[in-house]
C-alpha positions as CSV (number, residue, x, y, z in Angstrom):
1,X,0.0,0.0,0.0
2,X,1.4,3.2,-1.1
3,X,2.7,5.4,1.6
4,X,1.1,8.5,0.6
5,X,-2.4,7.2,-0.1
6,X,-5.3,9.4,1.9
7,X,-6.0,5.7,3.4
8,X,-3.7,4.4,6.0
9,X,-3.7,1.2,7.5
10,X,-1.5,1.3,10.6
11,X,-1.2,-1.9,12.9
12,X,-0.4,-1.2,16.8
13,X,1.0,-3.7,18.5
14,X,0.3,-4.1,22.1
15,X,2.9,-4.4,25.1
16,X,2.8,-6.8,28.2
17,X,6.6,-8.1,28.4
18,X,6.8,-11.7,27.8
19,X,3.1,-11.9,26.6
20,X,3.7,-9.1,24.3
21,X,5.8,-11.7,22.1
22,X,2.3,-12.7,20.7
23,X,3.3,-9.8,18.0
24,X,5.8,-12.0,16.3
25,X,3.0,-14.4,15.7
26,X,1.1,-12.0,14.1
27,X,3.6,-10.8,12.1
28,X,3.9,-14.5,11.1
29,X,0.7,-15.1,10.1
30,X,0.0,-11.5,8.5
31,X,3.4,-12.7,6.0
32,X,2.1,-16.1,5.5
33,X,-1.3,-14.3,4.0
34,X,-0.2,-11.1,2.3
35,X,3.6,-11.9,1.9
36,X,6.7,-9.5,3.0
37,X,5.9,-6.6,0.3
38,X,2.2,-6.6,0.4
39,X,1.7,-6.4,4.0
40,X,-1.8,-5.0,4.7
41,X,-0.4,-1.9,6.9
42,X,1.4,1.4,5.6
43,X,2.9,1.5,9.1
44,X,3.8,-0.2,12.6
45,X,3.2,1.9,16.2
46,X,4.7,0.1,19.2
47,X,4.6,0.0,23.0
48,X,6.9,-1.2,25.7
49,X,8.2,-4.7,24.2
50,X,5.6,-4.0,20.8
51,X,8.2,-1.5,20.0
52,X,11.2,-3.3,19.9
53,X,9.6,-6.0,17.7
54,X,7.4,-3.4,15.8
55,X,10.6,-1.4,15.2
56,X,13.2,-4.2,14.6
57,X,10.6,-5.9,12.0
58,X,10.4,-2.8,10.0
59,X,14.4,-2.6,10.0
60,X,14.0,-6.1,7.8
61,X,14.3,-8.7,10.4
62,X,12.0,-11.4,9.2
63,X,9.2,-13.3,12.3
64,X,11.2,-15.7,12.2
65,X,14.3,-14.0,13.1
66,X,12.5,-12.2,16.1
67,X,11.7,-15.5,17.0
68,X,14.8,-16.9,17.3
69,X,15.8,-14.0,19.1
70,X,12.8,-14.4,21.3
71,X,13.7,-17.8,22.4
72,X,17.1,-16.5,24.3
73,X,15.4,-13.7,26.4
74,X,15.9,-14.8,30.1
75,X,15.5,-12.7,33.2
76,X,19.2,-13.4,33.4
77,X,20.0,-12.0,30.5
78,X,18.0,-8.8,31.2
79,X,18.3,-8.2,34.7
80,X,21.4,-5.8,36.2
81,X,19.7,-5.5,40.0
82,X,20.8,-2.4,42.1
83,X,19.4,0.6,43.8
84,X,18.5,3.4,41.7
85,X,16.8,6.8,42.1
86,X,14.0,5.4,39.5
87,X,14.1,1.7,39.8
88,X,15.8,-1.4,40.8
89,X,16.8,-2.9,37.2
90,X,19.4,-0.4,35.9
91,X,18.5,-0.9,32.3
92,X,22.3,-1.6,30.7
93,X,21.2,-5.4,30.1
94,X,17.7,-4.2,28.1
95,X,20.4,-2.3,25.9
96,X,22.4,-4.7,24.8
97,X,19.4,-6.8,24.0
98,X,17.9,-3.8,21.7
99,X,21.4,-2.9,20.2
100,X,21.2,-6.6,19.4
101,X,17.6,-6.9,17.6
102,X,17.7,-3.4,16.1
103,X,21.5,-4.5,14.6
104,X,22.7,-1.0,15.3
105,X,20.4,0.5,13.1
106,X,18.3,3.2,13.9
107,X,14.7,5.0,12.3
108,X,16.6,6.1,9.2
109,X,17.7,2.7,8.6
110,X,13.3,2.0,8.2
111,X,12.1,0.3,5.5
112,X,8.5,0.7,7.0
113,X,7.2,3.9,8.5
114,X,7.6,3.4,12.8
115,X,6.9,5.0,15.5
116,X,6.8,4.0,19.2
117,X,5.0,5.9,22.5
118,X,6.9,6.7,25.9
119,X,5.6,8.4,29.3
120,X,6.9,11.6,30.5
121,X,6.9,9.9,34.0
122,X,7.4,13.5,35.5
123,X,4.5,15.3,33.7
124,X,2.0,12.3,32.7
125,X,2.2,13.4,29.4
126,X,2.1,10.9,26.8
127,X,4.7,10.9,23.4
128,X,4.3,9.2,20.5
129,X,8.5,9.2,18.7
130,X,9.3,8.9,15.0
131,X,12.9,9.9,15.3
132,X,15.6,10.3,17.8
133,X,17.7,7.6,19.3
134,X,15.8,4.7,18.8
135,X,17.5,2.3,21.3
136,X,17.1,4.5,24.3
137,X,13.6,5.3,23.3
138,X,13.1,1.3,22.9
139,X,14.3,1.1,26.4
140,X,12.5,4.0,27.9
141,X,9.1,2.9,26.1
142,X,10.3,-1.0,27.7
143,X,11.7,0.2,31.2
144,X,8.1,-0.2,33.9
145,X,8.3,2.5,36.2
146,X,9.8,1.7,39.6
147,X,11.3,-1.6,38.2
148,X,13.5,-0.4,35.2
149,X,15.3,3.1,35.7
150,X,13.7,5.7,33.4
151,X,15.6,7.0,30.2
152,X,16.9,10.8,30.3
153,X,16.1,12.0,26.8
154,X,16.4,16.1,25.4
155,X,15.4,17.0,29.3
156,X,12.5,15.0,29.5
157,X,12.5,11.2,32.2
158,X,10.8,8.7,30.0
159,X,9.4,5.5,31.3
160,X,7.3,2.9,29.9
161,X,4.7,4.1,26.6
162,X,1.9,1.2,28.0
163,X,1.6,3.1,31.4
164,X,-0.8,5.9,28.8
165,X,-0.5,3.4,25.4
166,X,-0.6,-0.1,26.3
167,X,-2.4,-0.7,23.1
168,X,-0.9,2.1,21.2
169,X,-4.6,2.7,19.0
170,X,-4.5,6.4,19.9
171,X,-1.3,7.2,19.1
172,X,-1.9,5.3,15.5
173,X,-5.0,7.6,14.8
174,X,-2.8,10.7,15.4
175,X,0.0,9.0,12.9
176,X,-2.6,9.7,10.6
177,X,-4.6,6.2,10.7
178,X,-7.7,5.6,8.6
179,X,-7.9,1.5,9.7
180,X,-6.1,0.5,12.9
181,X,-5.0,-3.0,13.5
182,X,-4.4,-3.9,17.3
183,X,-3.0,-6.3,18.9
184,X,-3.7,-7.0,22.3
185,X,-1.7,-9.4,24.6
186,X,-3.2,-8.4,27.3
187,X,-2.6,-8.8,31.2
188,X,-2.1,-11.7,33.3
189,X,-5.0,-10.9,35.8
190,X,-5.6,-14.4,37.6
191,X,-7.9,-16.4,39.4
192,X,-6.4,-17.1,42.5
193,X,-5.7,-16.3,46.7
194,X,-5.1,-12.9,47.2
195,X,-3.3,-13.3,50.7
196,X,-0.4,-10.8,51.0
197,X,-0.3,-7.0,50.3
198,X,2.3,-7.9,47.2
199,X,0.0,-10.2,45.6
200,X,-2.9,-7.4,46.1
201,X,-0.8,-5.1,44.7
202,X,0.0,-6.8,41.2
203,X,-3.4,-8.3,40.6
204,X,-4.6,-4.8,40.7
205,X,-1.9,-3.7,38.7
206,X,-2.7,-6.7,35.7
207,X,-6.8,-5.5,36.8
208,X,-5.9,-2.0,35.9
209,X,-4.1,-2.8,32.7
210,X,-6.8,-5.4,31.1
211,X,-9.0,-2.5,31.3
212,X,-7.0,-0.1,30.1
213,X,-6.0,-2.6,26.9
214,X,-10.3,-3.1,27.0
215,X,-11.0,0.5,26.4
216,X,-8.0,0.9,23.8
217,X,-8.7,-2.1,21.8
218,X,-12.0,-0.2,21.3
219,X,-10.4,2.2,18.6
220,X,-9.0,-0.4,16.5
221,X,-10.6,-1.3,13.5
222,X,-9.9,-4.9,14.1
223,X,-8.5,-6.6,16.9
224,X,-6.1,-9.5,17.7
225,X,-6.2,-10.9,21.2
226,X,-4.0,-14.3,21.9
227,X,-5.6,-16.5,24.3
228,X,-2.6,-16.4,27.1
229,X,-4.6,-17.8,30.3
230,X,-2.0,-18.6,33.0
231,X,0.8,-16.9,31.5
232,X,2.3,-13.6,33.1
233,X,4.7,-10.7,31.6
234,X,7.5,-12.8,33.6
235,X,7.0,-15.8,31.4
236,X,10.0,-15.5,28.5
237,X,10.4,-19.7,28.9
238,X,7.3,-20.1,27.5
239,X,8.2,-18.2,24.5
240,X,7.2,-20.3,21.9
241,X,4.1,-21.1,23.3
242,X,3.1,-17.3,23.2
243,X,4.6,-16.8,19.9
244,X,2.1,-19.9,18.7
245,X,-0.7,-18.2,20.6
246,X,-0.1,-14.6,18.6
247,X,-0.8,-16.8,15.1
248,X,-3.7,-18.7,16.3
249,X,-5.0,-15.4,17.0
250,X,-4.0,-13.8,13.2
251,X,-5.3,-16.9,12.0
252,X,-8.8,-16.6,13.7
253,X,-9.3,-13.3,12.4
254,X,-7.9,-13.1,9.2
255,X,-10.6,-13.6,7.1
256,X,-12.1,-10.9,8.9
257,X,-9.7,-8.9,8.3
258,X,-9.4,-9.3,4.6
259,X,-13.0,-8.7,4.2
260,X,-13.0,-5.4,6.0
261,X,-10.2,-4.3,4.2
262,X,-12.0,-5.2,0.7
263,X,-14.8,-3.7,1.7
264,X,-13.0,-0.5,3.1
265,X,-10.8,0.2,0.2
């Protein structure tokens, strides 16, 4: 689809850490149906981990690369523990990993139109980027508040895009969207115990965030949801499982999606 057509399709792909590797499935299953250069979607708009895969995709990498690269994220690998004025993880880890699936390239390097939302964690105020240093903004739009330290970026402490974006459908219609895509991995809310103050405290967090993904979901056009029962944001060893969940997902819906698009153009 041309870039400059008045129509723009523009898919948003959800965050939700380990559950937000559901994208690569899409991705998958969107490639297997329309192939590489007749993807339905002028444009990608990512969120916390949605971004690094939404951005590293529309560098070239192929699903199946992301995949591959999926399948070595560890907590291990990611996790550089300290105390630090804006969270306990200090971040250099998540770097590495980004330098790593980006290749070193950066948001001239696109082959696909991108862009990828942030918090100002010190104002509220929520940014949508399409230039800049596109690691650190990967890592400020992946960095949870509290947890990951935020990212210092032209005077401005960005933290995680899915605290305002978590589906980023808003931020797609302002890109200049006509027909939104969304993926949704959603949160791992639970059915369980609730018998300390820490477990209280994250099940209203995961609560919070499934209705937050609920009302954004609303402005897509069309909507991918995985079916991810049981699994949390913590759970990178069940990678491929997630991954197979994003393309049973694409799969359901993509007749659906075809015909809305027929009918729209």
């Amino acid at each position: 689809m041309g870039l400059f057509r008045k129509r723009k399709v523009v898919l948003a792909l959800g965050g939700g850490s380990a559950r937000g590797l559901a994208n690569i499935g899409v991705l998958k299953v969107l490639e297997k149906h329309f192939g590489r250069d007749r993807m339905p979607f002028d444009m990608i708009v990512g969120t916390s981990i949605g971004s690094l895969i939404g951005a590293s995709y529309c560098l070239g990498a192929t699903p199946e690369e992301l995949e591959q690269k999926a399948l070595k994220f560890t907590w291990p690998n990611v996790v550089d523990l300290g105390l630090y004025s804006t969270g306990l993880i200090k971040g250099d880890k998540l770097e590495r990993i980004i330098l790593d699936m980006l290749d070193r390239k950066g948001f001239r390097d696109m082959r696909t139109p991108f862009a990828l939302t942030t918090t100002d964690i010190e104002t509220g105020e929520e940014l949508t980027h399409a230039s800049g240093d596109l690691v650190k903004l990967i890592r400020a739009s992946c960095s949870w508040p509290g947890i990951f330290t935020a990212v210092k970026i032209d005077g401005r402490l960005l933290s995680d895009g899915g605290v305002r974006n978590s589906i980023p459908t808003k931020a797609a219609r302002e890109s200049g969207a006509t027909f939104v895509i969304a993926v949704n991995p959603g949160f791992g809310v639970k059915n369980q115990k609730v018998n300390n103050a820490l477990t209280a405290l994250i099940q209203s967090f995961q609560i919070m965030g499934d209705e937050l993904n609920a009302y954004q979901s609303r402005a897509a056009d069309l909507e991918i949801k995985p079916e991810l029962e049981n699994i949390d944001q913590f759970d990178f060893g069940k990678a491929q499982t997630i991954i197979r969940q994003g393309e049973l997902a694409a799969e359901a819906k993509i007749r659906k999606l075809k015909r809305k698009l027929r009918a729209w153009w």
